[in-house]
C-alpha positions as CSV (number, residue, x, y, z in Angstrom):
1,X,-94.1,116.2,-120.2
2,X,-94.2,117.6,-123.6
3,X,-90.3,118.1,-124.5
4,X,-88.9,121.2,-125.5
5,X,-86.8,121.5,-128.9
6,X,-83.1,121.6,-127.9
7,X,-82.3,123.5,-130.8
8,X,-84.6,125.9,-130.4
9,X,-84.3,129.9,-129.0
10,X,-86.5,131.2,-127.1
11,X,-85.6,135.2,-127.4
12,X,-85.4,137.5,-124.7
13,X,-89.6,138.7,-124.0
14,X,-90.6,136.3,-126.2
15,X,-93.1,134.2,-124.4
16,X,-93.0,130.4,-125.1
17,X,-95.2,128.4,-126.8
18,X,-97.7,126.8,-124.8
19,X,-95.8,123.3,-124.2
20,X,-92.4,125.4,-123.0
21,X,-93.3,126.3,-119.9
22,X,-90.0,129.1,-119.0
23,X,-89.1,127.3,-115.6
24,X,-85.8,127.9,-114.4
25,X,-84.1,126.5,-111.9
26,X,-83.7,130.3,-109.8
27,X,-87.8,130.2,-110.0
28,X,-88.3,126.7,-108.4
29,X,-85.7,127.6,-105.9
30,X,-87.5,130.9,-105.3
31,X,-90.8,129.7,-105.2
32,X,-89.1,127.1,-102.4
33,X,-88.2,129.5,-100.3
34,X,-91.4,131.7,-100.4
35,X,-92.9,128.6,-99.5
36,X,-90.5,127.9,-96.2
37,X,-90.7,131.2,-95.2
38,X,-95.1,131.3,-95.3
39,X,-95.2,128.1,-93.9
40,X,-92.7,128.9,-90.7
41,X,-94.6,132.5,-90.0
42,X,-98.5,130.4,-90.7
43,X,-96.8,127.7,-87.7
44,X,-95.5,130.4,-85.3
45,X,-99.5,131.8,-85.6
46,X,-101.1,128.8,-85.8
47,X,-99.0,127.3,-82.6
48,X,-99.7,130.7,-80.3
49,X,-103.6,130.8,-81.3
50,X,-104.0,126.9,-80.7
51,X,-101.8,127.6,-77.4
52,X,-99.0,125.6,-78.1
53,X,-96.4,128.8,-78.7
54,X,-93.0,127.8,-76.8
55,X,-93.9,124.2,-76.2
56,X,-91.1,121.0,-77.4
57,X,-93.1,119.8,-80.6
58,X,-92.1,116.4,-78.9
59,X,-94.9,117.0,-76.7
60,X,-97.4,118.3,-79.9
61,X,-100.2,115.8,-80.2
62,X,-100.5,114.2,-83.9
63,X,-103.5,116.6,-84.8
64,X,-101.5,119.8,-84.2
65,X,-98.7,118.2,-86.6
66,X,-101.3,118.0,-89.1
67,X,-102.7,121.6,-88.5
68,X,-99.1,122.8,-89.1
69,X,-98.5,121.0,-92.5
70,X,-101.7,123.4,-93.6
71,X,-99.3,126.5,-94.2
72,X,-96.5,124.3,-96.1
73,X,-98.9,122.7,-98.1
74,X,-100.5,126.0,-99.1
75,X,-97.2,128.0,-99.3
76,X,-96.4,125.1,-102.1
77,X,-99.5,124.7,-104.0
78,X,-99.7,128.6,-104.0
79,X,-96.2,128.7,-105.7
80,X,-97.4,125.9,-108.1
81,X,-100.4,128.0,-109.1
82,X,-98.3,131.6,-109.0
83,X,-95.8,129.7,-111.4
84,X,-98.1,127.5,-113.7
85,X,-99.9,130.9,-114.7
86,X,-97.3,133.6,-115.1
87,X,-94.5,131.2,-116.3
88,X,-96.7,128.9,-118.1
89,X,-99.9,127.4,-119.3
90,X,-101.8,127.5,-116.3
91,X,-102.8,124.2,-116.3
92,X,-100.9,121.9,-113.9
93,X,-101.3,118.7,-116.1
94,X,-99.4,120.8,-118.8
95,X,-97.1,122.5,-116.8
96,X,-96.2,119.8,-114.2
97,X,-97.6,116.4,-115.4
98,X,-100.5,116.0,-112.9
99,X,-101.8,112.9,-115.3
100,X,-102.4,109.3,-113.6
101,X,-103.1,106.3,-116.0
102,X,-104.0,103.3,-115.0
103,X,-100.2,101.3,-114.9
104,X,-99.3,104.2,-112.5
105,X,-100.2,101.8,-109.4
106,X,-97.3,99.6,-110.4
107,X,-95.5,102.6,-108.3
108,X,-96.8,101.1,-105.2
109,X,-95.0,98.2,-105.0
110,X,-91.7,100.3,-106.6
111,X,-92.0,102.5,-103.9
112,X,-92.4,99.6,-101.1
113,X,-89.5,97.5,-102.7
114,X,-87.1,100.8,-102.7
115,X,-88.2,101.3,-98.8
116,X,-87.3,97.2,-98.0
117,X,-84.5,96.4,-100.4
118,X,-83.0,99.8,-101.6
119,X,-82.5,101.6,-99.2
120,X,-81.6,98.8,-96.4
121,X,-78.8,98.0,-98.9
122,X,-78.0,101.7,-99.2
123,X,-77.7,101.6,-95.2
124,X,-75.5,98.5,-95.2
125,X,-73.0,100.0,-97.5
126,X,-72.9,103.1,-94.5
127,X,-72.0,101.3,-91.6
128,X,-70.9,104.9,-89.9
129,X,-74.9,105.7,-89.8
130,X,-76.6,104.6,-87.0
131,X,-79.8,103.1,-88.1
132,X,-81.4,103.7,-84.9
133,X,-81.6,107.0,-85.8
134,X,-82.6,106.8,-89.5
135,X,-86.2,105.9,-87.6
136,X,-86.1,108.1,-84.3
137,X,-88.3,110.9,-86.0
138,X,-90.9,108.2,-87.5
139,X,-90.9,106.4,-84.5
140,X,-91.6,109.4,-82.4
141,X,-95.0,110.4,-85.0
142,X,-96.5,106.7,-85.1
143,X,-95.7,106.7,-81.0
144,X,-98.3,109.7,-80.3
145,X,-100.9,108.3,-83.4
146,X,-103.8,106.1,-81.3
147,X,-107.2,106.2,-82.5
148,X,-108.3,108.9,-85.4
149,X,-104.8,110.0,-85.0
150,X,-103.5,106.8,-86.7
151,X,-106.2,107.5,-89.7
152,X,-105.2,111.4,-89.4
153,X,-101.3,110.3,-89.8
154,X,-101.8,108.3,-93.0
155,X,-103.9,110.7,-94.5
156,X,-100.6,113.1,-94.1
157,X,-98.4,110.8,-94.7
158,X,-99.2,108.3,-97.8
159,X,-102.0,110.4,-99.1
160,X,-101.3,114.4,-99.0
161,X,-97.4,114.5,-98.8
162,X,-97.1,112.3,-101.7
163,X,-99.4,114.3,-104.0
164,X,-98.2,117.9,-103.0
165,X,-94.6,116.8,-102.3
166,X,-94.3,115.2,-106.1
167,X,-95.9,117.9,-107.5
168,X,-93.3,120.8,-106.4
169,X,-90.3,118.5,-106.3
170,X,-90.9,116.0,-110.0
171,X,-93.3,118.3,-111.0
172,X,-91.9,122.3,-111.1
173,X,-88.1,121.8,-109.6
174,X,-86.8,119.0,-111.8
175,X,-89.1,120.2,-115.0
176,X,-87.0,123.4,-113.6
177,X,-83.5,122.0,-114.2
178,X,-84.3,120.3,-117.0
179,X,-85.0,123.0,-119.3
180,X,-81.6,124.4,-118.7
181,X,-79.9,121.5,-117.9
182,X,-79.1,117.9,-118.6
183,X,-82.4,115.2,-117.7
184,X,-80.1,113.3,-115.1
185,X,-79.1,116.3,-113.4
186,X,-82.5,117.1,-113.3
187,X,-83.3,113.7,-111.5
188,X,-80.2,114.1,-109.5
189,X,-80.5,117.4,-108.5
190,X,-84.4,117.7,-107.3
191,X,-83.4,114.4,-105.4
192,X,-80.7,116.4,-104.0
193,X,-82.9,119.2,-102.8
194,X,-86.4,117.3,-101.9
195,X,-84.0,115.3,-98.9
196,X,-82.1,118.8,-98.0
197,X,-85.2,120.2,-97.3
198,X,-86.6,117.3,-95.2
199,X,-83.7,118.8,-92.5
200,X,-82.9,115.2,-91.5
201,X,-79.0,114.4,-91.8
202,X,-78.9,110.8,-90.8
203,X,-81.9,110.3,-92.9
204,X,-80.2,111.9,-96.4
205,X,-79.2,109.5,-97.9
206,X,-82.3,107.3,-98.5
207,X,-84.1,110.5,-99.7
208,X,-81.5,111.1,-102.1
209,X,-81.7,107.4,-103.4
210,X,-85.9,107.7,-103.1
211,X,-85.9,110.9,-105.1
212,X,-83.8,109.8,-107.8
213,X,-86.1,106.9,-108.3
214,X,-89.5,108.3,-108.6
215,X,-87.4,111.3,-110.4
216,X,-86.5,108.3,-112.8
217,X,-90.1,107.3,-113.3
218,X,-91.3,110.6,-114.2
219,X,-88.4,111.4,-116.4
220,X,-89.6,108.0,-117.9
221,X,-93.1,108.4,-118.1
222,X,-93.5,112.2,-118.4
223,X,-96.1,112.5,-116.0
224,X,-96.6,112.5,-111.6
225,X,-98.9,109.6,-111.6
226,X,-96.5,106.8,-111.2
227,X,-93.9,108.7,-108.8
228,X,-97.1,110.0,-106.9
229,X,-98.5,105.9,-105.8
230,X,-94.4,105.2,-105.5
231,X,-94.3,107.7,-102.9
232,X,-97.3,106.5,-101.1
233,X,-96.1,103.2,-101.0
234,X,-93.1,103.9,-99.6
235,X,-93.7,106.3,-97.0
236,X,-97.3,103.7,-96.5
237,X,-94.5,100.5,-95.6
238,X,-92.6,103.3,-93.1
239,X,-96.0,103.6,-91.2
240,X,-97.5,100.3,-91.4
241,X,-93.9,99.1,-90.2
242,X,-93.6,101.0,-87.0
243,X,-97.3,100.4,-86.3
244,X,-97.1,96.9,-86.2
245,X,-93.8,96.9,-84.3
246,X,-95.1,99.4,-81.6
């Protein structure tokens, strides 16, 4: 990511130049929520038209958890695109370092190693967490995937999630708090907010130590590639773990 001039003023209605995108950290939390609230109203819709309205989602069959990612996944990308072009170039390599290189698969095996080693460490240093329940809600996807459900659930999971997931989080909210801010508060803070938003306590503290890793690598390498294969690799061990275990 092109860095901005710290010495620099930007003036009130002046509009920055094309490599100073004017994210703030108010307009990555905004866009957020916009994004929350589309997605929540498009799965109330999309659960009474498919007939599922008022049912426990612990009964929702794998396919109907990957119909309801379609509203988050557009509520986030239609933030990305609303921000890129009226707060800044309009181009998402630009604005949010959409840029793979070949090295960027060395992510894959950062992201694995942070799943195995990391954050089983992380977990031993927490004795008061249960680990049972760090895996309860994986467990309960991988139980329900047989079939084309267990090709649907890692097209969600190590493909799509990754990619949209980095983008919003590395790519506008930490970009976001780094132009007003500090770059390890950046990492820090969109680690912070990426496991918040997950809504799963016992499972906070490895997406904290998760996000500020691939937060690390794109601070590093100014660009998503690398914390986009990271992320599939590590969600890709959760999966392939519980599979074969089943």
């Amino acid at each position: 990511m092109p860095r901005s001039n710290r010495l620099s003023v930007v003036s009130p209605g002046v509009r920055p130049a094309p490599d100073e995108p004017a994210f703030r950290p108010g307009v990555a939390l905004g866009a957020w929520l916009a994004a929350f609230v589309f997605s929540n109203v498009g799965a109330v819709v999309l659960l009474n038209v498919l007939g599922y309205g008022g049912t426990d989602s612990d009964t929702w069959p794998i396919w109907l958890i990957g119909v309801l990612q379609i509203p988050l996944w557009i509520g986030l990308i239609g933030a990305l695109v609303l921000v890129s072009r009226r707060l800044g170039t309009g181009n998402f390599r630009r604005d949010y370092g959409l840029r793979f290189l070949p090295i960027d698969v060395i992510g894959i095996p950062i992201g694995v190693l942070t799943q195995l080693v990391f954050v089983q460490v992380l977990y031993w240093a927490l004795p008061f967490i249960d680990r049972d329940e760090v895996s309860e809600s994986a467990e309960s996807l991988t139980s329900r995937a047989e079939g084309w459900g267990v090709v649907l659930l890692t097209l969600l999971v190590v493909v799509a999630a990754p990619v949209v997931e980095e983008l919003f989080f590395r790519g506008l909210v930490l970009r976001s708090i780094q132009a007003r801010y500090s770059d390890w508060l950046a990492v820090v803070g969109s680690a912070v907010l990426f496991a918040l938003v997950h809504f799963q306590p016992v499972q906070l503290p490895a997406l904290i130590l998760f996000g500020v890793v691939v937060g690390y690598l794109a601070l590093r390498t100014k660009r998503l590639g690398m914390s986009i294969f990271a992320h599939a690799g590590f969600n890709a061990t959760t999966i392939v773990y519980l599979l074969a275990s089943r």
